[in-house]
C-alpha positions in Angstrom: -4.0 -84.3 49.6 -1.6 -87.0 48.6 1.6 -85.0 47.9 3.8 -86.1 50.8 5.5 -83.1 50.8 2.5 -81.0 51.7 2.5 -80.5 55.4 -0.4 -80.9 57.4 -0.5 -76.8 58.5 0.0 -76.4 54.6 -3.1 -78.9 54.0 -4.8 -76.8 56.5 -3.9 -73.3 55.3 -5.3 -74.5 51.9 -8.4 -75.7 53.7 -9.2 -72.6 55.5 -8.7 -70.9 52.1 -10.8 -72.8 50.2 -13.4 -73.0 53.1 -13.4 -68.8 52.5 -13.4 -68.7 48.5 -16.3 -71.1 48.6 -18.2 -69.8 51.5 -17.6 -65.6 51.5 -16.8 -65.7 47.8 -19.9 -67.4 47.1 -17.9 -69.2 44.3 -20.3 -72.3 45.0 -23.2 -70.2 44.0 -21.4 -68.3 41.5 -20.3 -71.9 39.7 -23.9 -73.2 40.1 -25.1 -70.0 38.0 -22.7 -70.8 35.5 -24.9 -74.4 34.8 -26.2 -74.6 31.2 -24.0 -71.3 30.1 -20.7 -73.2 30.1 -19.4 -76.1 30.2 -18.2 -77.7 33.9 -14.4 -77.1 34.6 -12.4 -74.2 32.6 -15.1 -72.7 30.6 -17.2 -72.2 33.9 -14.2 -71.2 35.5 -13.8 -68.4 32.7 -17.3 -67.2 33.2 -17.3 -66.9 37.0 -13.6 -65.9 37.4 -13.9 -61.8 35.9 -17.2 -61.5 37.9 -14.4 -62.0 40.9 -11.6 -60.0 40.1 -12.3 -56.2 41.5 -9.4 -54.7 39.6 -10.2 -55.3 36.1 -9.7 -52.6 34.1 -13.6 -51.2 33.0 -14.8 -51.7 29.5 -16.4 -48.3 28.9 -16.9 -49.0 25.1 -19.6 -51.4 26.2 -21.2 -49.0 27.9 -20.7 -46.6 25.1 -22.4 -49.4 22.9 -25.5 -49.7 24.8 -26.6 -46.0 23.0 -26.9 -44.2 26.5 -25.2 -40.9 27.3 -22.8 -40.6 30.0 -25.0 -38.8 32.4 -27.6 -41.7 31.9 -24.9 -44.0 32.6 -23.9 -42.2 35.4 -27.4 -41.5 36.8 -28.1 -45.4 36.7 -24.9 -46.3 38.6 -25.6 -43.9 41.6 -29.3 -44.2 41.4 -28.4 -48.1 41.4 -26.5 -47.4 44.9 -29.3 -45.5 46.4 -31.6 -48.7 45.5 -29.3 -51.4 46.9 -28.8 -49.4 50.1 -32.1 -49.4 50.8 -32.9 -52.9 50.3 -33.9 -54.6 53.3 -32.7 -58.0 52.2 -30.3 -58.7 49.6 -31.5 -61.8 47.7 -31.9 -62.6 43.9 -35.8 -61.9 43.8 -35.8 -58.6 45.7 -32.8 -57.2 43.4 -35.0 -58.1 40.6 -37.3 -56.1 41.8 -35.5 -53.6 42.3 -33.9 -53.5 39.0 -37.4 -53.3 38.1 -38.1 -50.6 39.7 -34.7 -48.8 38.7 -36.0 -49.5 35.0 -38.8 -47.2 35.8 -37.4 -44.7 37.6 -34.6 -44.2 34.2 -37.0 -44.8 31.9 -34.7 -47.3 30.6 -35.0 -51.2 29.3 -34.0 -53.9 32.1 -31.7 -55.2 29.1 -30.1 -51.6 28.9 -30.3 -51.4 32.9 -28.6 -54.8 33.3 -25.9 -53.8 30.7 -24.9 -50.9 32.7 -24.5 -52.2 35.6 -22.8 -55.4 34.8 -20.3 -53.6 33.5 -20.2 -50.4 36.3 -20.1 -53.8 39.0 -18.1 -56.7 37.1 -16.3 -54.8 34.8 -18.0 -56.3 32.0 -21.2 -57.4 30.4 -21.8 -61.2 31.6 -23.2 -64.4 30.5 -24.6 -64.5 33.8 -28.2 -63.5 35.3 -27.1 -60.4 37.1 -29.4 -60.3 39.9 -28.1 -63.9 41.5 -24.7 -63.0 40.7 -25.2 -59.4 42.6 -26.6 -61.8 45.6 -23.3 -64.2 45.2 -21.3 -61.1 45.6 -23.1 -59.4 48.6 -24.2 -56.0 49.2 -21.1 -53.9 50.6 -19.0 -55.4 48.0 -21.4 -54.5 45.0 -21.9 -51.4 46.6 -18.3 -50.4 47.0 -17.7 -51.1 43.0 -20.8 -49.3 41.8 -19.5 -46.1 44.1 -16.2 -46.9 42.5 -16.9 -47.7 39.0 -19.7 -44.9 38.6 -16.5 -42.3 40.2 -14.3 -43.4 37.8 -16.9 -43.4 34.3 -17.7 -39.9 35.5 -13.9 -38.2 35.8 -13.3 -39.9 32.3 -16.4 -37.9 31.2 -17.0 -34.3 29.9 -19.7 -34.2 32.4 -20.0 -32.6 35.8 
């Protein structure tokens, strides 16, 4: 940094925090998904960045777009946890298979499947493959907003 008026425990704090966005945040990872879909600096940014922020309010009228009912919706999401807790590794090739998997066991298309749950986990549909940008997010966390998500789609439901 060549602000003098940064301090060198400031330089350091900003360090540490940009040493954790990159490394537990996978934002590395999540920026090199974003290759070819946007371009490099704000528009990547823009892609990545609602994939990252938990506490976006959900877009339910996507989901209400895709055609499914809201017990299928709701099926998929806790089915969807089931699957992922099982998984005995949580990389990109091993979640496509089990979105695979999860395909069959709905009955559903992997582009109806993906829909769901890219907006149950990120809040929204993505430009983004969604099994390396489940990886980039890590197991407990996608967990945690599929249990969250899929608990909040159901007590806005007429459904039990």
């Amino acid at each position: 940094m060549t602000d003098s008026s940064v301090t060198d425990d400031q330089a350091s704090h900003v360090a540490h925090t940009m040493a954790f966005v990159l490394g537990e945040l996978n934002l590395r990872r999540l920026i090199a998904l974003s290759h070819g879909r946007a371009r490099p600096g704000r528009a990547a940014f823009e892609l990545i960045a609602p994939i990252l922020c938990r506490d976006a309010p959900k877009n339910w009228a996507q989901l209400t777009s895709l055609g499914l009912a809201p017990r299928e919706i709701i099926d998929a999401g806790e089915r969807a946890v089931r699957v992922f807790e099982r998984l005995p590794r949580w990389a990109a090739e091993d979640l496509d298979q089990a979105l695979d998997a999860l395909c069959v066991e709905l009955d559903g298309t992997r582009r109806d499947v993906d829909a769901a749950l890219s907006v149950l986990v990120l809040s929204s549909q993505t430009g983004l493959p969604l099994a390396p940008v489940l990886e980039a997010l890590g197991q407990s966390e996608c967990i945690a907003r599929l249990h969250d998500s899929t608990r909040a789609y159901r007590a806005c439901q007429m459904v039990g």
